[in-house]
ROSE-4610 file (N, C-alpha, C; in Angstrom, 1 decimal, always signed):
// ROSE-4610
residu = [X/X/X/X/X/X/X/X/X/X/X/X/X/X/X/X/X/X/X/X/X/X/X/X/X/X/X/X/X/X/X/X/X/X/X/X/X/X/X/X/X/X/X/X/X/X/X/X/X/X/X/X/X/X/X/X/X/X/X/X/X/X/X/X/X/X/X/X/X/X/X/X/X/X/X/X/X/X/X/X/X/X/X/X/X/X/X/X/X/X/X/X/X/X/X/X/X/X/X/X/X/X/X/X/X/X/X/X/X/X/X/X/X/X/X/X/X/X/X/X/X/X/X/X/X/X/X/X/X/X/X/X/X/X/X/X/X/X/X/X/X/X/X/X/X/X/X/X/X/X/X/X/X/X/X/X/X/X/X/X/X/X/X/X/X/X/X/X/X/X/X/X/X/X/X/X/X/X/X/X/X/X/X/X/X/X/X/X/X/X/X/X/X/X/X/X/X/X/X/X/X/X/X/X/X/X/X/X/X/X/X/X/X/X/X/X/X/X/X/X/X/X/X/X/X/X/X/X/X/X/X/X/X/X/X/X/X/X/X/X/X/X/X/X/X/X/X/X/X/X/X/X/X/X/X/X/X/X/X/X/X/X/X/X/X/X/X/X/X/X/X/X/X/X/X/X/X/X/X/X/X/X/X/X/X/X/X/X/X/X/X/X/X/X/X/X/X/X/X/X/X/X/X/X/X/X/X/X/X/X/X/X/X/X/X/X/X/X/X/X/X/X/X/X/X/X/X/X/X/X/X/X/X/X/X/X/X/X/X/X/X/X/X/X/X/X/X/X/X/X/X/X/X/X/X/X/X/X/X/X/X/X/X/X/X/X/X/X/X/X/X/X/X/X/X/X/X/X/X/X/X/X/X/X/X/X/X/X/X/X/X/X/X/X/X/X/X/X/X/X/X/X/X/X/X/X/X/X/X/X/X/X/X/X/X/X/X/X/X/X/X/X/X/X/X/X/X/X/X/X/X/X/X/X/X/X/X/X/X/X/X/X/X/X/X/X/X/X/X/X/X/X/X/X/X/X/X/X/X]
num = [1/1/1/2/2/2/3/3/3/4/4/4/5/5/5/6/6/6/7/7/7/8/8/8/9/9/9/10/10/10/11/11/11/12/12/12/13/13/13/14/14/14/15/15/15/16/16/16/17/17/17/18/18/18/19/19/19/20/20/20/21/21/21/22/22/22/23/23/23/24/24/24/25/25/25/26/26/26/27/27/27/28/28/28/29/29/29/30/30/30/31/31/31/32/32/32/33/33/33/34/34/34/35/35/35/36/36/36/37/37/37/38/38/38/39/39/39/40/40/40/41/41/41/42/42/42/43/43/43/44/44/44/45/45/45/46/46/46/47/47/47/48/48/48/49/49/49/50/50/50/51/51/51/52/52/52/53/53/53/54/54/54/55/55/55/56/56/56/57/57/57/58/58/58/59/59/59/60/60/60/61/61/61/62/62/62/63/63/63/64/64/64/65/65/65/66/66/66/67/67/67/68/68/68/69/69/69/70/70/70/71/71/71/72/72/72/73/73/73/74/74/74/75/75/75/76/76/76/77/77/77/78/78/78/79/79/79/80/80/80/81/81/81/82/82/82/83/83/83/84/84/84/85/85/85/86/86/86/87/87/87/88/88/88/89/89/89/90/90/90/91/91/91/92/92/92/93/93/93/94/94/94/95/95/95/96/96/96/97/97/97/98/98/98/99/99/99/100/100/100/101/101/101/102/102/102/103/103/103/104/104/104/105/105/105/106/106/106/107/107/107/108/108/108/109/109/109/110/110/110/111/111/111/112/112/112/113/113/113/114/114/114/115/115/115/116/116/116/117/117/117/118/118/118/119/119/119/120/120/120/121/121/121/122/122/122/123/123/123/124/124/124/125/125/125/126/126/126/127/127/127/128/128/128/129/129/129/130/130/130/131/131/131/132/132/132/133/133/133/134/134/134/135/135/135/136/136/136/137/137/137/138/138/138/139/139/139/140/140/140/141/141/141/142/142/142/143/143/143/144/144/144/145/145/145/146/146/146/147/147/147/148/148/148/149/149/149/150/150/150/151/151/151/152/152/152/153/153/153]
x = [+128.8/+127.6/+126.4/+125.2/+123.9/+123.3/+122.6/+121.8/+120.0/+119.9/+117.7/+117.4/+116.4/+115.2/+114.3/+113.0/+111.7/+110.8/+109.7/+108.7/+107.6/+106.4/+105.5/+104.6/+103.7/+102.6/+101.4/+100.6/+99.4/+98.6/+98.3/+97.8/+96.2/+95.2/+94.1/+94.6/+92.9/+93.7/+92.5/+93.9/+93.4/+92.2/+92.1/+91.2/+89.9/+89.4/+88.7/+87.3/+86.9/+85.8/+85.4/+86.2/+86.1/+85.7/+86.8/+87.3/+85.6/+84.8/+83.8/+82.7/+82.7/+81.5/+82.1/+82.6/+82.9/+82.5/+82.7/+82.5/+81.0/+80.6/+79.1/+78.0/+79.0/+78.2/+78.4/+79.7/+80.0/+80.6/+80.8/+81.1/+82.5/+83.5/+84.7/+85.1/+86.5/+87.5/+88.5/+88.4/+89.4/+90.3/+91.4/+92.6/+94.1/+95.1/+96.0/+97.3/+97.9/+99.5/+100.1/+101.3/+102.6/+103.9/+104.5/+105.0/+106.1/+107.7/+109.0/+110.1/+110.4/+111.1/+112.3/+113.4/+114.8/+115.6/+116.4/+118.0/+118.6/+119.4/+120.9/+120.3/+120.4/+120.1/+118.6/+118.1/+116.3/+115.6/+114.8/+113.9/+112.4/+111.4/+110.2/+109.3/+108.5/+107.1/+106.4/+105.3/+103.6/+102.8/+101.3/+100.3/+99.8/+99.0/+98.3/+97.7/+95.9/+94.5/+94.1/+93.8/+93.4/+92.2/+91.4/+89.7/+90.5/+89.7/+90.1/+88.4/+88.1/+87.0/+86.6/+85.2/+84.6/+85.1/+85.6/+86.1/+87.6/+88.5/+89.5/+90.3/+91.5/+92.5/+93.2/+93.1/+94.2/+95.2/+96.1/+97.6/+97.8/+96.9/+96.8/+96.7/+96.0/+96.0/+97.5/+98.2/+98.9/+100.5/+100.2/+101.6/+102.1/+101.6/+102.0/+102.8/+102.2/+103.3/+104.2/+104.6/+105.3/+106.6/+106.4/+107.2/+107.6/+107.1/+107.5/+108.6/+108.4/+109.1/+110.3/+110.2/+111.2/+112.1/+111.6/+112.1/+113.1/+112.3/+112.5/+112.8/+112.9/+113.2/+114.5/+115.0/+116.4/+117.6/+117.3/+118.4/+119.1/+118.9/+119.5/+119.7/+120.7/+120.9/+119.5/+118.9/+117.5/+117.0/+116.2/+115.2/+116.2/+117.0/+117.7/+116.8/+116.4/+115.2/+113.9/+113.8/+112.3/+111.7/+112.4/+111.6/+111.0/+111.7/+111.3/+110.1/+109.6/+108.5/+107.5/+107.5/+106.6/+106.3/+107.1/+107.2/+105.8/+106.4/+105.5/+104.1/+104.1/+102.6/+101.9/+102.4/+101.8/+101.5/+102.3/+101.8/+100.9/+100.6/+99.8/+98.4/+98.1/+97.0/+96.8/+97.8/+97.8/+96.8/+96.0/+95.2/+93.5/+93.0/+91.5/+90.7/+90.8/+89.9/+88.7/+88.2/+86.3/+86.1/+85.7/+85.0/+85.2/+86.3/+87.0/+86.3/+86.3/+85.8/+84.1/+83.3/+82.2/+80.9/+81.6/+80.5/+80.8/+79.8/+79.9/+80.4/+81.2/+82.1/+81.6/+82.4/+81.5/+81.6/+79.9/+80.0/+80.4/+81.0/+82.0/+81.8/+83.2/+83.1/+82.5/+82.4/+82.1/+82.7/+83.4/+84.9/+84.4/+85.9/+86.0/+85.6/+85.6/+85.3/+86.7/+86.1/+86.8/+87.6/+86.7/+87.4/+88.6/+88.3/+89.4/+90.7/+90.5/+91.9/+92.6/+91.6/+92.2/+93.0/+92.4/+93.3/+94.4/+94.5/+96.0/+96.5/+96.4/+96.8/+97.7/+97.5/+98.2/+99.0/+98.6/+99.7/+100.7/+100.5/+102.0/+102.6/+101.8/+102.5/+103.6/+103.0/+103.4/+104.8/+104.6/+105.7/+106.9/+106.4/+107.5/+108.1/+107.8/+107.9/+109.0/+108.5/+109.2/+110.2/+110.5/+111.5/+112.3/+112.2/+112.6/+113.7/+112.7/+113.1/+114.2/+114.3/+115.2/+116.4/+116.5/+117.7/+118.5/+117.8/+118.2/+118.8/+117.8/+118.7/+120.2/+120.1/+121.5/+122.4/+122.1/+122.8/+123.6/+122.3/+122.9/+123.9/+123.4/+124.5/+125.9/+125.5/+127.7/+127.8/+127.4/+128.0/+128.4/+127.7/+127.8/+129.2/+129.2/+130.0/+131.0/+131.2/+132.5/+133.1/+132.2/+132.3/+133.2/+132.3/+132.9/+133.7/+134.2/+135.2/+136.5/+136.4/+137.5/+138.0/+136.5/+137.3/+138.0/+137.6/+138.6/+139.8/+140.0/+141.5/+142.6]
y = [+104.2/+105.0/+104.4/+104.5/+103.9/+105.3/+105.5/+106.2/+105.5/+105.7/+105.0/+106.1/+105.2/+105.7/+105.2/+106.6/+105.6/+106.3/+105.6/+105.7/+105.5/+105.9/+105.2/+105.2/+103.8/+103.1/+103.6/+104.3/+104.2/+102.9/+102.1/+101.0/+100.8/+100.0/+99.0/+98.3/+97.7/+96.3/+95.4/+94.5/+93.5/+92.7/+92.1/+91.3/+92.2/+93.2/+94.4/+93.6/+93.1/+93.1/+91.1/+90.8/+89.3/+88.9/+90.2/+90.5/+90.8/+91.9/+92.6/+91.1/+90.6/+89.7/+88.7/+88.1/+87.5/+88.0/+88.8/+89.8/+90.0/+90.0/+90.4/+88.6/+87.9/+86.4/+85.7/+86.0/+84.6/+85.4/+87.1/+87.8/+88.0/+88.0/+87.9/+89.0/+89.4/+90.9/+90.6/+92.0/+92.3/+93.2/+92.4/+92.9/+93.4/+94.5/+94.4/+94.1/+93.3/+93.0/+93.3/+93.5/+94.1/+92.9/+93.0/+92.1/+93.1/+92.9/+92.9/+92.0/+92.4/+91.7/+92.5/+91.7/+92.5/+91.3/+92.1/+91.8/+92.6/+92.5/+93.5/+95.0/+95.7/+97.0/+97.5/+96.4/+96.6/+96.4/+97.1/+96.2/+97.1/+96.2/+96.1/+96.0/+96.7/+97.1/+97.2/+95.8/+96.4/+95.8/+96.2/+95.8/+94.6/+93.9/+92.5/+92.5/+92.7/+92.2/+91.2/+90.6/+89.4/+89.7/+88.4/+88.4/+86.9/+87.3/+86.3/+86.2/+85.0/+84.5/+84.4/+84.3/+84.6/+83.6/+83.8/+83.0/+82.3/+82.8/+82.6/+84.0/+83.9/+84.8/+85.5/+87.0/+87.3/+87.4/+86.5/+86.6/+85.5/+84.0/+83.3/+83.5/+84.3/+84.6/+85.4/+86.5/+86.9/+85.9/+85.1/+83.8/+84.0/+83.4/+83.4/+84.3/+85.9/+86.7/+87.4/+87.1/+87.2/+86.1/+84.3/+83.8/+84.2/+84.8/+85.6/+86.6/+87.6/+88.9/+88.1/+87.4/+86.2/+85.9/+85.4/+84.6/+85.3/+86.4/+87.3/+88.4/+88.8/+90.2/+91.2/+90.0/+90.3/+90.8/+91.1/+90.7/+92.0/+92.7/+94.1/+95.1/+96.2/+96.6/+97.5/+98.5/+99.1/+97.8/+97.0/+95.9/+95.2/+95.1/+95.0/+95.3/+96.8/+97.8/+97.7/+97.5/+97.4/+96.2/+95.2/+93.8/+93.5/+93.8/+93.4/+93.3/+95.2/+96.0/+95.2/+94.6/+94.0/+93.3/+92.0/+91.0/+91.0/+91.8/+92.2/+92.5/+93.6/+93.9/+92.8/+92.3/+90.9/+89.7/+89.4/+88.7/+89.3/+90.2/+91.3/+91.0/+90.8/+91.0/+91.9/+92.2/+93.4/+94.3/+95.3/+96.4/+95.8/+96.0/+95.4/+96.7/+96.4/+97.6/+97.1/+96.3/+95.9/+97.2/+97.8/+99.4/+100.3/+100.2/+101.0/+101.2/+99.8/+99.3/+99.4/+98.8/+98.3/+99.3/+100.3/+101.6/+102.7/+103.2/+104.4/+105.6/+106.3/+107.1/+107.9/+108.9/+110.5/+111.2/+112.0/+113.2/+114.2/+115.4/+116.4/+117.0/+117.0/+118.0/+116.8/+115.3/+114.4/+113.9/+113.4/+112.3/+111.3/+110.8/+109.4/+108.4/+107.0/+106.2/+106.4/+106.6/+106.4/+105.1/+104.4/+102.7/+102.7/+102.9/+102.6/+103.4/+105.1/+105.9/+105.2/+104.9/+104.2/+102.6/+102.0/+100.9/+101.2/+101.8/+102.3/+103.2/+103.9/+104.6/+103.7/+102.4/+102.1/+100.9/+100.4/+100.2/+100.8/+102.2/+102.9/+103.2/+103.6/+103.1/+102.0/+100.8/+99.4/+99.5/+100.2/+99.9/+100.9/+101.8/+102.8/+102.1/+101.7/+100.8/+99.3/+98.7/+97.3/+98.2/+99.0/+100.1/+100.2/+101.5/+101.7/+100.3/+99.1/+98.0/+97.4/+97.1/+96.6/+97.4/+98.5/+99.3/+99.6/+99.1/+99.2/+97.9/+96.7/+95.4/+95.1/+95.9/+96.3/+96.7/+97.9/+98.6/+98.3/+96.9/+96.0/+94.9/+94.4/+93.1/+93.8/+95.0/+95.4/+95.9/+96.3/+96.3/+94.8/+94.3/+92.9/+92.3/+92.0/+91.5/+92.7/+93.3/+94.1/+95.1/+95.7/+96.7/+95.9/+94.9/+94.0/+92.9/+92.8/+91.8/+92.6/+94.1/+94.8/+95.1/+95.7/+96.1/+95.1/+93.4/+92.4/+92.5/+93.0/+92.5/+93.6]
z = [+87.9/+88.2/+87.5/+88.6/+87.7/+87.7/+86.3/+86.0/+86.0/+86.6/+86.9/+85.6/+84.9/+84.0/+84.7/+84.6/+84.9/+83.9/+83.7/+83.1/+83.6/+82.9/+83.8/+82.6/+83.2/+81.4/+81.9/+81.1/+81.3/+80.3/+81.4/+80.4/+81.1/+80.6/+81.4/+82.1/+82.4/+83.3/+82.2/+81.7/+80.2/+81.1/+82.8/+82.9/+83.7/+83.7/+84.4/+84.5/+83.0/+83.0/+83.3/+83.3/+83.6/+85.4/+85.9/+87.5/+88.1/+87.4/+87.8/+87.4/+86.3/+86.4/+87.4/+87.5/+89.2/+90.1/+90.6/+91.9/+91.8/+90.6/+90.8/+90.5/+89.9/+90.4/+91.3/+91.9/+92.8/+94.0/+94.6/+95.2/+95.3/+96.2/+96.9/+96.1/+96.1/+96.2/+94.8/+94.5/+93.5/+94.0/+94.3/+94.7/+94.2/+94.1/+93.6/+94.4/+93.9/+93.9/+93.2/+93.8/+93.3/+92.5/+91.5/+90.6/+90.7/+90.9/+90.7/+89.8/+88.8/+87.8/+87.4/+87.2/+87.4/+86.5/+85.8/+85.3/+85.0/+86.3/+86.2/+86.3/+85.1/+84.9/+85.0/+84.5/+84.0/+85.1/+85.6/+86.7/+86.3/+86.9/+86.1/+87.4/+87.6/+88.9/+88.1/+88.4/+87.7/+88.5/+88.7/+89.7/+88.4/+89.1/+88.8/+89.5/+89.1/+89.7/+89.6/+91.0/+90.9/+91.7/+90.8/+91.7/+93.0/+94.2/+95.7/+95.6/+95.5/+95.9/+97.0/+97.5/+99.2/+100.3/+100.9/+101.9/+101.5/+100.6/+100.3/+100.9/+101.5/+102.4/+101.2/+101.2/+100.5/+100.7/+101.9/+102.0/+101.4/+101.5/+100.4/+99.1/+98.6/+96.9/+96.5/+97.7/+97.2/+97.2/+97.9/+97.8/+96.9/+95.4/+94.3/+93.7/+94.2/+93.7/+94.5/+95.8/+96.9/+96.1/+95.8/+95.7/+93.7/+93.3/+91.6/+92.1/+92.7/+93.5/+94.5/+95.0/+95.6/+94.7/+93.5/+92.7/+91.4/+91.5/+89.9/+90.1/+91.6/+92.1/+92.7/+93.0/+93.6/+92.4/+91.3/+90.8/+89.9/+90.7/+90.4/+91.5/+91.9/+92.9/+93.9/+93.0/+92.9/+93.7/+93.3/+93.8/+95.3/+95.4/+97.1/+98.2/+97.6/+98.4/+98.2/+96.8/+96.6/+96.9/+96.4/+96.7/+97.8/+99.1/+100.2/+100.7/+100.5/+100.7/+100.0/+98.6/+97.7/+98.2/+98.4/+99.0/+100.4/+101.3/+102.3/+102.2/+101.0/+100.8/+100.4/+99.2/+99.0/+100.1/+100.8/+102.2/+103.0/+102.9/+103.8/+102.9/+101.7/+100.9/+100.5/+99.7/+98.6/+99.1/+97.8/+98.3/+97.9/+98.1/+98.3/+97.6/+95.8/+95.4/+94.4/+95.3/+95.1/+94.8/+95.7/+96.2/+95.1/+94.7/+94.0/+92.1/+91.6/+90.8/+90.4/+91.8/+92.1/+92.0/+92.6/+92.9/+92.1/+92.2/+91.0/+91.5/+90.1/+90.7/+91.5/+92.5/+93.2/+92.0/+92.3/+91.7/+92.0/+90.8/+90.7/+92.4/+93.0/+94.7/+95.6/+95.2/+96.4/+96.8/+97.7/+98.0/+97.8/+97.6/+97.1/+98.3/+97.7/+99.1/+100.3/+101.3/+102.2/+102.4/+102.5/+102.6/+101.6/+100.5/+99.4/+99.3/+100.3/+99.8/+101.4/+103.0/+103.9/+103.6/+102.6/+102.2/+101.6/+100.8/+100.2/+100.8/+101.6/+102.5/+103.9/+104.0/+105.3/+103.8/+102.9/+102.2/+102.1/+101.6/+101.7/+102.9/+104.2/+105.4/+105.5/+105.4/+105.6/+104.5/+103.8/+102.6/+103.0/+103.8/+104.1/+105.9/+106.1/+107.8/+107.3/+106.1/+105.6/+105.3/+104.6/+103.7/+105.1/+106.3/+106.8/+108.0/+107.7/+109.1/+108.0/+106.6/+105.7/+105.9/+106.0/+106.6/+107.3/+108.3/+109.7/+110.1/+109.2/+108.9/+108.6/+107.8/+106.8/+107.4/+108.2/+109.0/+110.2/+110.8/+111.5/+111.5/+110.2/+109.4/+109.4/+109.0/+108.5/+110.1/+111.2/+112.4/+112.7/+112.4/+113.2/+112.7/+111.0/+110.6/+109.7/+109.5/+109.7/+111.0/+111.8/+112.6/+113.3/+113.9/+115.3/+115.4/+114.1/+114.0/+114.2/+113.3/+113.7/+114.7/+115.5/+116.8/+118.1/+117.2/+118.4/+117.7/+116.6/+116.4/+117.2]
């Protein structure tokens, strides 16, 4: 039997203010990706902001941590499920929160930017779609290879 602990950190983000003077000298996106780290029992989800310079792809910037989550992710039962989704978002270019950072907060009773809760909003989409299609994967593999072997014998 596994018992899951979760927690959750309220931390900063240690590079915030390095990310913002980029963005405001040299333009391009401050975006988040997703990081997955696992052994055995332990597994580990944290976002990582990275500044994507103008005219650089952020399916390209998010490579790096698509192949970390590849690499560092698999390795507990929990992350089977999670990683995938990660994986994807990060190839997708993570969440795109310039906006978010950039502009000054609403005042009390004004909504937030639109742009920024529609970006994260089809993230979690995308995450619950990779989630659902990894299952159905699954689902298909043990038909394939236990279901239908049985039924020739």
């Amino acid at each position: 039997m596994i018992i899951p602990l979760y927690w959750t950190e309220r931390s900063t983000i240690p590079n915030l203010q390095e990310l913002l003077d980029r963005v405001r000298q040299q333009g391009g996106s401050i975006v988040e990706y997703q990081r997955v780290f696992s052994i055995i029992l332990f597994t580990r989800s944290y976002p990582v902001f990275d500044w994507v310079p103008p005219g650089t792809s952020r399916t390209t910037a998010g490579l790096k941590h698509a192949v970390f989550c590849g690499t560092l992710g698999w390795w507990s039962v929990a992350d089977l499920f999670w990683t995938p989704s990660t994986i994807v978002n990060n190839l997708m270019g993570g969440v795109d929160l310039t906006r978010v950072f950039t502009e000054p907060s609403p005042l009390p009773g004004q909504p937030f930017d639109n742009h920024a809760i529609a970006e994260l909003n089809r993230t979690r989409k995308r995450q619950q779609y990779v989630f659902v299609g990894y299952i159905l994967l699954l689902l298909l593999l043990v038909i394939v290879f236990v279901f239908i072997p049985y039924l020739h014998e």
